[in-house]
TIVOTI-601739 format. One record per atom (N, C-alpha, C): x, y, z. Coordinates in steps of 0.02 Angstrom, whole numbers, padded with zeros to 5 digits, always signed. Example, Ala and Ser with C-alpha at 12.3 -4.5 7.8 and 13.67 -1.06 7.14 Angstrom:
BEGIN
+00660-00284+00390+00615-00225+00390+00660-00165+00390+00642-00112+00354+00684-00053+00357+00645+00002+00394
# end
This chain:
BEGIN
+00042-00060+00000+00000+00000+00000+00044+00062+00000+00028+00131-00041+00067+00177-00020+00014+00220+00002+00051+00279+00019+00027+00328+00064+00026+00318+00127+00013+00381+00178+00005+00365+00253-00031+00323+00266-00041+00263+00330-00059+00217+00360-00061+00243+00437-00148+00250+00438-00140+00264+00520-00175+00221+00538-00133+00171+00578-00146+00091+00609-00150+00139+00698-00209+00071+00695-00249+00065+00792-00249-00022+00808-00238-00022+00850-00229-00095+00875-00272-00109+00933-00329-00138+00922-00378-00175+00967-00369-00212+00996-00409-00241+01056-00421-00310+01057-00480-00322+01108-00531-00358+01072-00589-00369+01064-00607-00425+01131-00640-00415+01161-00638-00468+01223-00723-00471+01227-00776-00445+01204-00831-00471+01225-00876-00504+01151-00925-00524+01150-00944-00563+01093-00978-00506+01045-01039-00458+01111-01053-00406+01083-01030-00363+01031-00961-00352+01073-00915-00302+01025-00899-00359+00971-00878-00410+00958-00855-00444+00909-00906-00447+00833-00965-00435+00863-01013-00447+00837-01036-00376+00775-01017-00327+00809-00991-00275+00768-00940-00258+00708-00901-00320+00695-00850-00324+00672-00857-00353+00602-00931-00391+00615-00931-00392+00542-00947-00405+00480-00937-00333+00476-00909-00302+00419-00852-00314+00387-00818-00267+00427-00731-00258+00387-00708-00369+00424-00739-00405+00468-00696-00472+00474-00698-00503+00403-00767-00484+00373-00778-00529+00309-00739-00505+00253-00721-00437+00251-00690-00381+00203-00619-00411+00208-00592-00416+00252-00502-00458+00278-00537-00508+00230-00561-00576+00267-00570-00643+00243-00574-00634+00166-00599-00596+00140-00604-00596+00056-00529-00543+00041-00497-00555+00065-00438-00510+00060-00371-00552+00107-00374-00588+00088-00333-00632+00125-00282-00687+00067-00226-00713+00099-00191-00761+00030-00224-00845+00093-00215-00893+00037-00230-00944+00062-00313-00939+00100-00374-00929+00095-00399-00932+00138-00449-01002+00160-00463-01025+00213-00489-01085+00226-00570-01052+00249-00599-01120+00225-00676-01122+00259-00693-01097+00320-00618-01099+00374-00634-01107+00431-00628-01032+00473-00583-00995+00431-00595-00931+00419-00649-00879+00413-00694-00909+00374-00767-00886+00381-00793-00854+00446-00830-00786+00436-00856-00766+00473-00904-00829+00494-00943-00857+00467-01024-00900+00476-00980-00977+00512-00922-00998+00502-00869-01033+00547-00884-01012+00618-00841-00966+00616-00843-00934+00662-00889-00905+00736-00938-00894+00706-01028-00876+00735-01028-00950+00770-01035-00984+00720-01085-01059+00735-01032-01098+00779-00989-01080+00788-00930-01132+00844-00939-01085+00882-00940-01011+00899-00944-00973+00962-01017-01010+00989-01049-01018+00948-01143-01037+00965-01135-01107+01011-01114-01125+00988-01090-01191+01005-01039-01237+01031-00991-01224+01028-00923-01261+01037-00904-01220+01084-00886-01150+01093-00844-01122+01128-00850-01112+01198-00806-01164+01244-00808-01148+01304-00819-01087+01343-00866-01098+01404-00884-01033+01439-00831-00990+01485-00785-01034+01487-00720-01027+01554-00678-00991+01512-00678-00996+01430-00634-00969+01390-00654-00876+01368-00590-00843+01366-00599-00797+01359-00586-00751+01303-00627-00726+01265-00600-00697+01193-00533-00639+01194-00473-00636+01158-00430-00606+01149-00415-00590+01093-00470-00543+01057-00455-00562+00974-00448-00496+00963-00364-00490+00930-00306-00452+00924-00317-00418+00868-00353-00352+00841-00367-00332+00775-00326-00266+00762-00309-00249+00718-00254-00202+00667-00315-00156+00620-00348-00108+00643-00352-00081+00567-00332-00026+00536-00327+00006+00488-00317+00055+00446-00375+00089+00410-00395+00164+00465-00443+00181+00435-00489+00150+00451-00519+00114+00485-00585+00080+00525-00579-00001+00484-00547-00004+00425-00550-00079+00409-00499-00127+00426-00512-00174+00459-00457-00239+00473-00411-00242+00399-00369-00250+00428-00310-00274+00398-00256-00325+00432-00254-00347+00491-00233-00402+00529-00288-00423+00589-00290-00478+00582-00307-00494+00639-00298-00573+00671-00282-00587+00730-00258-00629+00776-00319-00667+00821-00372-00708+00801-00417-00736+00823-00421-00772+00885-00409-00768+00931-00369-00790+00984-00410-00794+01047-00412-00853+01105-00423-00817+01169-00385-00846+01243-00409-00851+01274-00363-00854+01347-00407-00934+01378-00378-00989+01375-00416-01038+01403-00357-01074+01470-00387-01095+01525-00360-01088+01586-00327-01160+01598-00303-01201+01588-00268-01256+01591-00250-01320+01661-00260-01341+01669-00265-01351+01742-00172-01402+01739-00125-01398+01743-00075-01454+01763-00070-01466+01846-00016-01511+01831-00017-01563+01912-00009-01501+01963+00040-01473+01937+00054-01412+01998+00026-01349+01996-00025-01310+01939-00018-01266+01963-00066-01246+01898-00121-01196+01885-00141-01194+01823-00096-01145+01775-00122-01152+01707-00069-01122+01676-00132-01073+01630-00126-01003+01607-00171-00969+01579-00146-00979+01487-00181-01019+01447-00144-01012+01374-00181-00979+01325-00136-00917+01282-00172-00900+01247-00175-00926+01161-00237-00938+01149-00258-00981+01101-00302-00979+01030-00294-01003+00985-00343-01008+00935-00420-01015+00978-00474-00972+00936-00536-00981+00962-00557-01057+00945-00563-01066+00880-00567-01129+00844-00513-01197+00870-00570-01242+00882-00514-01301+00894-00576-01349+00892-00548-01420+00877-00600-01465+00864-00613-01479+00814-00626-01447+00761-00684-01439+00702-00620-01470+00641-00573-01497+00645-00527-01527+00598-00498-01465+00552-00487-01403+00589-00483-01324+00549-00402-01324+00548-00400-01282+00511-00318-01246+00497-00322-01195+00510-00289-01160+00557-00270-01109+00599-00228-01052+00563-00251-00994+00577-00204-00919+00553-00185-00868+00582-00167-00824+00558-00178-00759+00580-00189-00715+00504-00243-00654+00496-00277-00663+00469-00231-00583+00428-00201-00575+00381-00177-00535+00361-00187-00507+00290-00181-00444+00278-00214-00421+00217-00152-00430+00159-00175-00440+00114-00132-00460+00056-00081-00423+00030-00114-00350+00017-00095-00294+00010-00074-00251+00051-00038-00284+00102-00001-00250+00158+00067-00293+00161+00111-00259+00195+00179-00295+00215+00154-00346+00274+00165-00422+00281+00142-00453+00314+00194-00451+00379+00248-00448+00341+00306-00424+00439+00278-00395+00465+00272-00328+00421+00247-00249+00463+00197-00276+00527+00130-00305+00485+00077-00326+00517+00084-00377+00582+00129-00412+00573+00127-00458+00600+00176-00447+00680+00219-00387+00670+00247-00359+00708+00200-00318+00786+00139-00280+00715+00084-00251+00734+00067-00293+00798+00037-00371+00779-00013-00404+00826+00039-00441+00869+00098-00449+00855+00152-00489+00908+00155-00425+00962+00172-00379+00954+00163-00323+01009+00111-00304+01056+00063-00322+01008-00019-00303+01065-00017-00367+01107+00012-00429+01093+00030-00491+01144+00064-00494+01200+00122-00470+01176+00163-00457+01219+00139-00411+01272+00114-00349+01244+00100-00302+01292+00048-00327+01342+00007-00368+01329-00042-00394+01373-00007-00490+01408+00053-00513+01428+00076-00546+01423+00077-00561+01508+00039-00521+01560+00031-00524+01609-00039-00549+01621-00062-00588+01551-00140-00595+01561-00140-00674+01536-00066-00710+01513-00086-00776+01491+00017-00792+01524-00009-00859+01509+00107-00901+01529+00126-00905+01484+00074-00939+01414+00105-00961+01375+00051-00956+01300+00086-00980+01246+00029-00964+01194+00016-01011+01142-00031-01046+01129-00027-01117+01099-00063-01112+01031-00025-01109+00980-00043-01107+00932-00043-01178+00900-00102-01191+00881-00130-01279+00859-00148-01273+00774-00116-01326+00744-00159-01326+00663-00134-01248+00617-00078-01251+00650-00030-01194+00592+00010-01239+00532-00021-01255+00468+00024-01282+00432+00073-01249+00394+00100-01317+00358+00157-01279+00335+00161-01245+00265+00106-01266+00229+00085-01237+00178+00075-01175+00197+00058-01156+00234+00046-01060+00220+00117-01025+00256+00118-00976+00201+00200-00956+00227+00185-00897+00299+00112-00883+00324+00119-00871+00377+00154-00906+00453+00140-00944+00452+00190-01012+00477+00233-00976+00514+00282-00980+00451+00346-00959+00483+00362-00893+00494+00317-00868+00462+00329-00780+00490+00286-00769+00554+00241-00799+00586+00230-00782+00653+00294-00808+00697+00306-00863+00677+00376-00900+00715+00416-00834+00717+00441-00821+00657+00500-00767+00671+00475-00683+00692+00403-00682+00703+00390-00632+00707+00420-00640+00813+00378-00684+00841+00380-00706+00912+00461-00731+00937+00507-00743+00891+00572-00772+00903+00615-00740+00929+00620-00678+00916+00672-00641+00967+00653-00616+01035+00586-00653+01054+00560-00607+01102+00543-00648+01148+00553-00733+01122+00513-00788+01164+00552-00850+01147+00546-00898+01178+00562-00975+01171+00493-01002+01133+00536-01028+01097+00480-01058+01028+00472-01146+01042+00430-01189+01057+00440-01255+01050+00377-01291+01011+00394-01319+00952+00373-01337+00891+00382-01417+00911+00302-01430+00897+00309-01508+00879+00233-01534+00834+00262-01588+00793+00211-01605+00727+00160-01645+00763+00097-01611+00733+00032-01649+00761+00015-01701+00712+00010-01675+00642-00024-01721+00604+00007-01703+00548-00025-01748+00485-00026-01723+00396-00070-01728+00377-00088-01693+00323-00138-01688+00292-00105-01688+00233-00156-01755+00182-00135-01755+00112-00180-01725+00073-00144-01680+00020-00178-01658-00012-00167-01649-00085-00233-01626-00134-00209-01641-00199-00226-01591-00242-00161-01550-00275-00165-01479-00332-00191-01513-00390-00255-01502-00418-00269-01531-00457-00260-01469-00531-00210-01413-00516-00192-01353-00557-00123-01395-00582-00077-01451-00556-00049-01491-00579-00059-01576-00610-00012-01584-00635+00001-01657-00688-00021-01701-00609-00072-01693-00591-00083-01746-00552-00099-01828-00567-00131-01828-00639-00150-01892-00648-00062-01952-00637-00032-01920-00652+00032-01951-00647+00058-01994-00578+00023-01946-00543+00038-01962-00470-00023-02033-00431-00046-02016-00476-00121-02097-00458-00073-02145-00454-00098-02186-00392-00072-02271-00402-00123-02306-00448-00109-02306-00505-00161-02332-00550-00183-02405-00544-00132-02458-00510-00155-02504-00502-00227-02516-00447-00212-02485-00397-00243-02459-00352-00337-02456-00371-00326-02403-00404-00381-02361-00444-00433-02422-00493-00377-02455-00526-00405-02499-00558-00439-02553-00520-00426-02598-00474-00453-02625-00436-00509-02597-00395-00512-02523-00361-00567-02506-00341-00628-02514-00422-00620-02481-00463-00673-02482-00512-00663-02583-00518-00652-02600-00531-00682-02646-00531-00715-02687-00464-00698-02669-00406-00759-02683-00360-00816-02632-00386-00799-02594-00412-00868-02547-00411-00923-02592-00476-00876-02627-00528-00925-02653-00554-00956-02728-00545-00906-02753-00506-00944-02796-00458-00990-02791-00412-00973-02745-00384-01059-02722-00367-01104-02718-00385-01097-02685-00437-01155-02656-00473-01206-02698-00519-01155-02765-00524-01181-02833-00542-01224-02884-00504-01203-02875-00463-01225-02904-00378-01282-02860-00323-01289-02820-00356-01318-02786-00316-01369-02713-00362-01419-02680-00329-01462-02629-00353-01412-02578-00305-01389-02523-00367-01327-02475-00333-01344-02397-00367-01372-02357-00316-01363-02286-00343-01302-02233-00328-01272-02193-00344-01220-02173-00313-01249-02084-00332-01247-02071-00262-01276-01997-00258-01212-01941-00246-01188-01890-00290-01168-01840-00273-01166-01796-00267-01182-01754-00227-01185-01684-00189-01257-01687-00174-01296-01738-00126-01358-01719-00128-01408-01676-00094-01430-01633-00128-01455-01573-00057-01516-01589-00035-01534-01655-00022-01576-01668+00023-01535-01687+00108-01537-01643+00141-01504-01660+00203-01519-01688+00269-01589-01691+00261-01628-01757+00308-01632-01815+00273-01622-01819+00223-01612-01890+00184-01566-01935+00191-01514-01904+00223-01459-01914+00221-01414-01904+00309-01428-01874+00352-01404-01847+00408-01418-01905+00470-01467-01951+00461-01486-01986+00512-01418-02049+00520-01436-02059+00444-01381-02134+00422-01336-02113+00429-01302-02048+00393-01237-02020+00420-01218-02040+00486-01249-02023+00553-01213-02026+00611-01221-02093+00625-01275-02116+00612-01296-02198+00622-01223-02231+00605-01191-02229+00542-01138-02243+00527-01071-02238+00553-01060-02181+00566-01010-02154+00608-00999-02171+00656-01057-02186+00702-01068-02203+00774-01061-02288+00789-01068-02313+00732-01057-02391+00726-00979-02414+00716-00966-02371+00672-00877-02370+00647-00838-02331+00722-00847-02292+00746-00799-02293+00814-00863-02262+00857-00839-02292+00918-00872-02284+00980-00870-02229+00998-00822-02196+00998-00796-02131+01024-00831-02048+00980-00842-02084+00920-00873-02061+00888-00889-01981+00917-00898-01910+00856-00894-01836+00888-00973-01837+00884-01008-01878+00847-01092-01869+00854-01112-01901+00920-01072-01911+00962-01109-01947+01014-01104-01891+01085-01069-01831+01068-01083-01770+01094-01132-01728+01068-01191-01684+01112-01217-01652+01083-01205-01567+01052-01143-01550+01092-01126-01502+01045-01092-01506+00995-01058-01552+00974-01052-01559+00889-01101-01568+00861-01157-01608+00886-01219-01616+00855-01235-01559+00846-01260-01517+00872-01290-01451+00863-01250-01400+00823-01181-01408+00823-01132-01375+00790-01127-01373+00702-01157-01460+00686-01144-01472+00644-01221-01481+00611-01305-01473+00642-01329-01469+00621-01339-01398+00609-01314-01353+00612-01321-01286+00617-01252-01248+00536-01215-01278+00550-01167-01272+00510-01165-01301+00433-01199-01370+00423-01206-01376+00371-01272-01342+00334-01319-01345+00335-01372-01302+00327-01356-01242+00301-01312-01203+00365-01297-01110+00312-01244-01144+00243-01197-01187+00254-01160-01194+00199-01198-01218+00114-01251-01241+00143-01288-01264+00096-01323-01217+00038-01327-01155+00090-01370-01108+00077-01349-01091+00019-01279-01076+00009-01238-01047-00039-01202-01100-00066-01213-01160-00065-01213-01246-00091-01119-01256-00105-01098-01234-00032-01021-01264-00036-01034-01325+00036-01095-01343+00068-01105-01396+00091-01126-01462+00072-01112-01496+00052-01138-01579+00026-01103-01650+00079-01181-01677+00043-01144-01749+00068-01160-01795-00015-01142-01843-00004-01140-01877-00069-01140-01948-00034-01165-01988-00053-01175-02080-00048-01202-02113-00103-01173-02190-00069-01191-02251-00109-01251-02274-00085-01298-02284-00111-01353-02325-00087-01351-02399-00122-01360-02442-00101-01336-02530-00100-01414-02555-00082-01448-02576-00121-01515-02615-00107-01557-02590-00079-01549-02495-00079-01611-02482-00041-01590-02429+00014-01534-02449+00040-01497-02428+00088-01418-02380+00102-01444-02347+00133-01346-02309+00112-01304-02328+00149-01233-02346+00120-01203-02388+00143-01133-02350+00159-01117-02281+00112-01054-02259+00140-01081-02178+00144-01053-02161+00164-01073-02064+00145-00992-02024+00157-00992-01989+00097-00960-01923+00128-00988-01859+00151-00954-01811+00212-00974-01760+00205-00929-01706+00170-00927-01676+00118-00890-01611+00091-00898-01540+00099-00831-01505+00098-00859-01421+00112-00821-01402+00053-00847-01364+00010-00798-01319-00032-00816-01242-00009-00723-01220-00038-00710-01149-00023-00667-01127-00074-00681-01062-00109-00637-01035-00143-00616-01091-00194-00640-01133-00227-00620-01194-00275-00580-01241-00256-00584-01259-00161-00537-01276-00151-00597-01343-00107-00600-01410-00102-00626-01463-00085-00606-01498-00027-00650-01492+00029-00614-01523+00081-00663-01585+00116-00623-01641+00110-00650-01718+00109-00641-01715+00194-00713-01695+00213-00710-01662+00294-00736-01740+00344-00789-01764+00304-00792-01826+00353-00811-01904+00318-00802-01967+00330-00835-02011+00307-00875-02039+00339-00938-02103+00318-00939-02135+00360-00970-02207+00328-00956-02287+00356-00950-02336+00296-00995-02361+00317-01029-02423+00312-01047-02483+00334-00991-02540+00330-01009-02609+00374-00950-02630+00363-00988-02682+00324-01039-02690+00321-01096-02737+00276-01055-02758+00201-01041-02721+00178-01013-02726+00119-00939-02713+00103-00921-02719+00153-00842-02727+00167-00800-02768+00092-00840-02804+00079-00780-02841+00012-00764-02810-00050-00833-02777-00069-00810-02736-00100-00794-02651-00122-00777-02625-00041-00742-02580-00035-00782-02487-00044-00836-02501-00034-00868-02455-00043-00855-02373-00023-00800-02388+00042-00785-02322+00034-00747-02258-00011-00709-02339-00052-00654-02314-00084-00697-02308-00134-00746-02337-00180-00796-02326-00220-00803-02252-00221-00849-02233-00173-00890-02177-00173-00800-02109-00174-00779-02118-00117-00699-02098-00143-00660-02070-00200-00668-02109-00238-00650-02123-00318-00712-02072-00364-00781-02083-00338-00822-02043-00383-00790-01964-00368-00802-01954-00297-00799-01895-00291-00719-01879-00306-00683-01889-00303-00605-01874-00350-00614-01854-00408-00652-01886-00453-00652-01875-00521-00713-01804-00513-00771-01830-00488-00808-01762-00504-00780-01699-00492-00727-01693-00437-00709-01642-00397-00647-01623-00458-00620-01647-00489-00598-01641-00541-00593-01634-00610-00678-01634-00613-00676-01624-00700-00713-01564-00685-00743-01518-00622-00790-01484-00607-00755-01398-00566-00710-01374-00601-00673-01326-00564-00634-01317-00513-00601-01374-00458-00593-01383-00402-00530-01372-00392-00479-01348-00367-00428-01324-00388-00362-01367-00347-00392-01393-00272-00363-01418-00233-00417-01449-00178-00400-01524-00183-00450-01573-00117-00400-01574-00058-00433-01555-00034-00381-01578+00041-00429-01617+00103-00376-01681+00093-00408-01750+00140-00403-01749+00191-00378-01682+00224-00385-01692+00304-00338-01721+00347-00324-01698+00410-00271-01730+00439-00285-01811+00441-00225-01836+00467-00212-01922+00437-00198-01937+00410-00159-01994+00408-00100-02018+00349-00154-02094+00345-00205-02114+00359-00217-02162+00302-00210-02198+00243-00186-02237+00232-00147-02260+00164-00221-02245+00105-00268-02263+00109-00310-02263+00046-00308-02198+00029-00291-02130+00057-00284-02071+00035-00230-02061+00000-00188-02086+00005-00100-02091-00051-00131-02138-00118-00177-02177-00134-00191-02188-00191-00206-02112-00251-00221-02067-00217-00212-02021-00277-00173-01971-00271-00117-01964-00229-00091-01896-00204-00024-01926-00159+00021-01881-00181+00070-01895-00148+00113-01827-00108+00076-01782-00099+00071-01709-00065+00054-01728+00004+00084-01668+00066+00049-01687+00136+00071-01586+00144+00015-01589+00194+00058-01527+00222+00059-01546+00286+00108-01517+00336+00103-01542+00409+00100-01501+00441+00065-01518+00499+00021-01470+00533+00047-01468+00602+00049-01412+00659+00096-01385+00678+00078-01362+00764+00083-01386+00825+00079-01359+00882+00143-01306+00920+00144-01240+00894+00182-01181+00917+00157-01184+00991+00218-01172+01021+00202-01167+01114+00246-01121+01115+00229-01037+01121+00265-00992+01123+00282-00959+01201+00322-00977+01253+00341-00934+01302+00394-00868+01309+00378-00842+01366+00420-00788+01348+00491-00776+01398+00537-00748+01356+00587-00748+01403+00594-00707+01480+00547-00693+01494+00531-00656+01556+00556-00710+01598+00583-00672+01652+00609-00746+01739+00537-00769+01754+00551-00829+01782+00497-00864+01793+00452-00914+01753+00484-00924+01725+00434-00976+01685+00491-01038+01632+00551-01045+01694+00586-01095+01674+00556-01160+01688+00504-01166+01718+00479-01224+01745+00431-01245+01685+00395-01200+01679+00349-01219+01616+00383-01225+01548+00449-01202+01537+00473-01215+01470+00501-01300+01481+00524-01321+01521+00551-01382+01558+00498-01434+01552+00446-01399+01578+00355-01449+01567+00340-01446+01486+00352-01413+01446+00354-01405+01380+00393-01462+01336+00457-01451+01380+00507-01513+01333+00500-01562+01337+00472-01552+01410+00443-01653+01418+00379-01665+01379+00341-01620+01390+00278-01649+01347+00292-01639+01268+00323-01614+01229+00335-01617+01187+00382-01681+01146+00419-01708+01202+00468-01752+01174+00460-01817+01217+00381-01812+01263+00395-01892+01259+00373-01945+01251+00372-01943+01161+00361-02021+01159+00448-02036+01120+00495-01987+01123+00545-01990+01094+00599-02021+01172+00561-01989+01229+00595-02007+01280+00580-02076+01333+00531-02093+01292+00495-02158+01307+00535-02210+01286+00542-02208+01187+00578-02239+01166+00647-02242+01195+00685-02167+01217+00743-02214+01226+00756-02234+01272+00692-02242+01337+00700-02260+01396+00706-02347+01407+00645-02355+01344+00646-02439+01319+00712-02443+01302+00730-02414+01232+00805-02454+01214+00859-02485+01286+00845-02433+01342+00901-02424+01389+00891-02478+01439+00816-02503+01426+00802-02545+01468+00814-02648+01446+00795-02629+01374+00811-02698+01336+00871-02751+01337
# end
């Protein structure tokens, strides 16, 4: 940007006031590089509605220029309980929802500058949290590493990998990258099926009571633990797919097998970008592979139909490397600060960070 810049630095602590915001939050979000679903203002709403703990406290760090956002740091203060002593961490609002985490910066601005901006309004309030836990920062977005180095001279940084997520540029020679053998064998269970059996295969269907019961029915059969067997995801997620629908980047898609649906996905698209957010199978038809079936449809549809990039979600599952050989990895930042006092918690940091590395070599030592 040229010309003068007269930057004010907020930070937003009641819902009320948040609620004012937006405007210029949605104005950033459409002004943003990389942006995710989860980013969304209507994200956002429907997990405060729902998901967001009461004990937790909003700390959301905003930058604007001229009354419009141009950074902002979504963040709040949740209270931690350890063996000795509680610990105050400040945090992504979002957590749970299988999201990728940011800080939310305008395109058309210097992102140091900015980022300098919201590391300072932290710091300055740094008598209000110990430590600061940034969850689901991947490595695909080059914010990443510029919050790292924005917080680095000012704090102890301890980085450790949560997950991967594979994913697939379909703006590249991807067909190359198919395990074609793979591929081939799923289609032919698919036409073994289809021989054997009365088989419809539904995609993107916007009937969503048609479809929502069996969904969890499914889910809830395939693991016990299952997130539908809480009722605020339930409510989270009957509330959430619905607005997405509205503007039809919500779908589910299934196989129906004799009558009956037998696998389902749920999908969100954003910005041309496809995210393979949940499954759920029967094991009824286990032989011939139905998840990978329905799988396979939606690959190709999602690909002959504008889609620019699917991303399968954290987990390294092997049936997801049949078409993709991309991951991005995803990222738990535990930022403390060099202030006295809090050698104990960087110490509680290294251990929890490193031990299943200190496990292992406790076995070797013991063998």
């Amino acid at each position: 940007m040229t010309g003068e810049i007269i930057i004010e630095t907020v930070i937003i602590r009641d819902i009320n006031k948040l609620s004012e915001l937006e405007t210029t939050w949605r104005n950033l979000i459409r002004n943003i590089e990389h942006p995710e679903i989860f980013d969304t203002w209507e994200w956002l709403q429907i997990y405060l509605k729902h998901m967001f703990e009461k004990q937790k406290q909003l700390f959301i760090v905003v930058v604007t220029d001229d009354d419009q956002a141009v950074a902002i740091a979504p963040l709040c203060i949740a209270t931690i309980k350890l063996k000795w002593r509680k610990v105050k961490s400040l945090q992504c609002i979002i957590s749970g929802t299988g999201e990728s985490n940011n800080f939310y910066l305008h395109k058309e601005y210097h992102h140091v500058k900015l980022l300098k901006l919201l590391t300072s309004a932290i710091l300055s309030h740094q008598t209000e949290w110990d430590w600061i836990d940034l969850y689901s920062f991947h490595s695909k977005n080059p914010n990443t590493s510029l919050i790292q180095q924005s917080f680095g001279g000012q704090c102890d940084m301890f980085i450790n990998q949560l997950s991967l997520s594979p994913f697939m540029n379909l703006n590249a020679d991807h067909e190359n990258k198919f395990d074609k053998s793979r591929l081939k064998a799923i289609e032919r269970k698919e036409r073994k099926l289809c021989r054997e059996h009365e088989v419809h295969i539904r995609i993107h269907e916007p009937n969503f009571e048609r479809v929502w019961d069996r969904f969890t029915t499914l889910h809830k059969q395939r693991w016990p633990q299952s997130l539908f067997t809480e009722p605020r995801f339930i409510n989270f997620f009957l509330e959430i797919i619905p607005t997405f629908q509205l503007n039809n980047t919500a779908h589910f898609s299934y196989i129906e097998i004799d009558g009956s649906i037998a696998s389902v996905w749920l999908t969100f698209i954003h910005k041309s970008k496809a995210y393979m957010y949940i499954t759920a199978t029967s094991s009824q038809f286990a032989e011939y592979g139905v998840g990978l079936i329905l799988t396979h449809r939606l690959v190709e549809h999602y690909s002959q139909n504008g889609i620019s990039e699917i991303d399968f979600m954290a987990g390294n599952q092997e049936y997801k490397f049949y078409w993709l050989d991309k991951v991005k990895l995803n990222y738990h930042i535990r930022i403390i600060s060099n202030i006295k006092g809090f050698k104990l918690l960087k110490l509680y940091t290294i251990l929890q960070m490193n031990k299943l590395k200190i496990k292992s070599l406790l076995q070797k030592q013991t063998d």
